[in-house]
N, C-alpha and C positions, 0 to 999 in steps of 0.2 A: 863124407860125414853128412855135408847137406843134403846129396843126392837131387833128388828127382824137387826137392823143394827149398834148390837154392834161389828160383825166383822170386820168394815169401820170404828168405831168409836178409835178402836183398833190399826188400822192401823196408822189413822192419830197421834192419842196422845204416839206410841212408834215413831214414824216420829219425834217427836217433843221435845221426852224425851228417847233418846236412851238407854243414861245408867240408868235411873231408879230412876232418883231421886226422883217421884212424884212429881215434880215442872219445869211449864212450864213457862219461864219469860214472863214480860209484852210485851215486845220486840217482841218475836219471837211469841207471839201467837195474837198479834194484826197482823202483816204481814200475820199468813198463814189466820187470817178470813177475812181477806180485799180480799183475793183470791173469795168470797161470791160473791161478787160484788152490796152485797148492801151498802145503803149512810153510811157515817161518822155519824150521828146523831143513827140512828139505831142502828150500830156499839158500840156505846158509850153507849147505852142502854142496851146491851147483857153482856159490859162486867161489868157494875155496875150489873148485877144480876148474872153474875157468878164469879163476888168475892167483896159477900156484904160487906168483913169485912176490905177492902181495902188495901190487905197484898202485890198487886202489882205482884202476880203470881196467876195462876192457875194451880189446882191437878186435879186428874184424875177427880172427882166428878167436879169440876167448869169446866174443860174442855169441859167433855162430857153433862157439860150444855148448857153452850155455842154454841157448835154445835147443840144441839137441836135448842134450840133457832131461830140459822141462818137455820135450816130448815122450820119450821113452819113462819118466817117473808118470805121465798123464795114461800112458800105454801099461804100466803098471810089470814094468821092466827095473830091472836094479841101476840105480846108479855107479856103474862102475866104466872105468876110462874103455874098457876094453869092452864093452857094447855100445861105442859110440860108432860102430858099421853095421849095428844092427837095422833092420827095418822097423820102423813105425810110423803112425801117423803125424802128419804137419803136426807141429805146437799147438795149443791153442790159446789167444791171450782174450778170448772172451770180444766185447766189442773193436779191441785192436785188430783183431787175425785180420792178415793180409788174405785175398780171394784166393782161388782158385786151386784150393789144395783139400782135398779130406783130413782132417783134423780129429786128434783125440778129443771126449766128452771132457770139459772142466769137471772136476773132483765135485762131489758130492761134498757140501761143509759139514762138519763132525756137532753132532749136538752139543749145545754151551755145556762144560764143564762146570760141576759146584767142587771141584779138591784144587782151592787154593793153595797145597801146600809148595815150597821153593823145593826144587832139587840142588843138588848139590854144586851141578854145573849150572845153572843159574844164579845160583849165586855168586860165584864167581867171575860169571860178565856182569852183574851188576857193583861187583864189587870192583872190579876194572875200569869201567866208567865211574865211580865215587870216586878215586883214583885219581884219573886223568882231568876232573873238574878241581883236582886241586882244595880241598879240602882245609880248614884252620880250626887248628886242634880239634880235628876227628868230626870237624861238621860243616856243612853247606851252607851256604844263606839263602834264603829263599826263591831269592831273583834266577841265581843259577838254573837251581831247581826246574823253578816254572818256565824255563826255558826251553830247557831239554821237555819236560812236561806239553809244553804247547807246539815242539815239532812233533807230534804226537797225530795232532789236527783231531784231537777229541773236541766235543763242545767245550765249552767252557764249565756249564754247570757240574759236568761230571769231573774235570779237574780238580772242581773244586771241591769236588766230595771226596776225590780222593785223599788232594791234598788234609784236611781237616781228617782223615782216617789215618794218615800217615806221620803228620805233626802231635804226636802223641803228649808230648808234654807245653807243646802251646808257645814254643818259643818262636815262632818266626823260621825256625832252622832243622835240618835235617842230620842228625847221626848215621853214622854206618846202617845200623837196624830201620831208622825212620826211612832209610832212601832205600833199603830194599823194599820195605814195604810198597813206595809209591810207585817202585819202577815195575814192582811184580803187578800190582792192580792195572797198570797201564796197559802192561802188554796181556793183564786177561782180557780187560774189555778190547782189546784187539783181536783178540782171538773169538770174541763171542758173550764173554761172562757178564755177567751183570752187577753192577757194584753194590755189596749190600752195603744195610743202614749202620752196621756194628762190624768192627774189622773180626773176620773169622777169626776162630780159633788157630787154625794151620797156620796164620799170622803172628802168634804171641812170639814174644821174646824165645820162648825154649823152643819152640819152632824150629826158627830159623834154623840152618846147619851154618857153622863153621867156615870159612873160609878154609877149601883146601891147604893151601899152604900159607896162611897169614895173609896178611896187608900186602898189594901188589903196585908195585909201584912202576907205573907205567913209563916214565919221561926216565930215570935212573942217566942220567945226563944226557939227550937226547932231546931236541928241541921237540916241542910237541909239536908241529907238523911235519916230523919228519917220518921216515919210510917205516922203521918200526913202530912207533904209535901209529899209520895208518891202516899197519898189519892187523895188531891185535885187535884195534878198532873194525876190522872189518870182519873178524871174527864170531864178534856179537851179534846177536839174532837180528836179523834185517830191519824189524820196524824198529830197532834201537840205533842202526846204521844212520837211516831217515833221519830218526830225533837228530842224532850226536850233528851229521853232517850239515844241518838244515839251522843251528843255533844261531853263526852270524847273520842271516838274511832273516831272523827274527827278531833283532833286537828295537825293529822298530816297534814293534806289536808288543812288544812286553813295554814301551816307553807308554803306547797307547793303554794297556793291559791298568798300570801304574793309577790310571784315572778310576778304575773303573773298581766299586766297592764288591763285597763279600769275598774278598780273598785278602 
């Protein structure tokens, strides 16, 4: 699978796993393949096939599937398990790539997008994560929110514009509709878009689609950190993976946040 660049394959996955545990968290091995520079959709496809069983890390073997993977979608080869013997060039992770190997070009970035509108299957992972934050009677409170909101690692100003775009009726808190709004804005300006002054149209209430099949209710007796909520969580488009998994080790910053006016 590695072939001829399992010395770079080496490199990155002791980079990643220094002391040896044979396990690479969710966390830090979504960061270094976002280094690819290909889409979040992609992304989200490589890592369902190298960790089918949804344990929420990956070992040397998911690892170094992975990186195949983001070589052959960089080679502009299909993602499928059965050209993972295919030839192509090294990965490329941009200022990470390890030497000594020719490498695919990183992706050209795709012109920012103005069709804010939600698809269908986005809204259903944002509606999976409203879900899983636990919700009282059908709304967030803001704190949550701006948590998930600031593993984001946008500026703050633009947070803040979103959030004031997305708090539609001025309460402090967020509904089903208010928290797709803020999580769809999040992740445009993650992809490139720029936040306008007035929530788009694609945005209004008739908008939005439907929840597939209704209210999803994640935990359905199931601790929430156990193996099925890490599933479906991992499910979700990568920079939302980031948010969700990154909330505890921010709760100092939201204490600091707490001080700090216009929001």
């Amino acid at each position: 699978m590695s072939g001829r660049y399992l010395t770079q394959y080496e490199v990155y996955y002791k980079r990643l796993d220094p002391d040896g545990k044979n396990q690479i968290g969710a966390m830090e091995a979504a960061t270094f393949l976002k280094k690819s520079g290909l889409p979040d959709e992609s992304l989200g496809k490589i890592w369902d096939q190298s960790d089918p069983e949804g344990r929420g890390y990956l070992d040397r073997t998911g690892f170094f599937v992975a990186c195949k993977f983001v070589a052959l979608v960089q080679d502009h080869q299909d993602l499928l398990a059965c050209n993972l013997k295919n030839e192509s060039p090294a990965p490329n992770f941009g200022d990470a790539t390890a030497p000594g190997a020719k490498t695919a070009k990183l992706p050209n970035k795709p012109a920012p997008s103005v069709n804010f509108l939600v698809k269908p299957e986005e809204k259903r992972k944002y509606d999976a994560l409203f879900n899983q934050l636990q919700p009282v009677d059908e709304k967030l409170p803001g704190d949550k929110v701006r948590q998930v909101m600031m593993g984001s690692k946008l500026p703050m100003p633009i947070l803040g514009k979103i959030w004031d775009l997305s708090d539609v009726d001025r309460d402090g808190c967020l509904d089903r509709y208010e928290f797709t709004v803020a999580m769809h804005l999040v992740y445009r300006r993650l992809q490139g878009d720029n936040i306008p002054d007035v929530l788009p149209l694609e945005l209004g209430p008739s908008k939005i689609p439907q929840s597939l099949s209704g209210p999803v209710n994640l935990n359905n007796g199931v601790p929430a950190a156990g193996p099925r909520v890490k599933k479906i969580m991992l499910r979700l488009p990568v920079v939302f993976l980031l948010m969700f998994l990154s909330l505890n080790s921010l709760r100092w910053r939201l204490r600091r946040w707490r001080r700090c006016p216009g929001w």
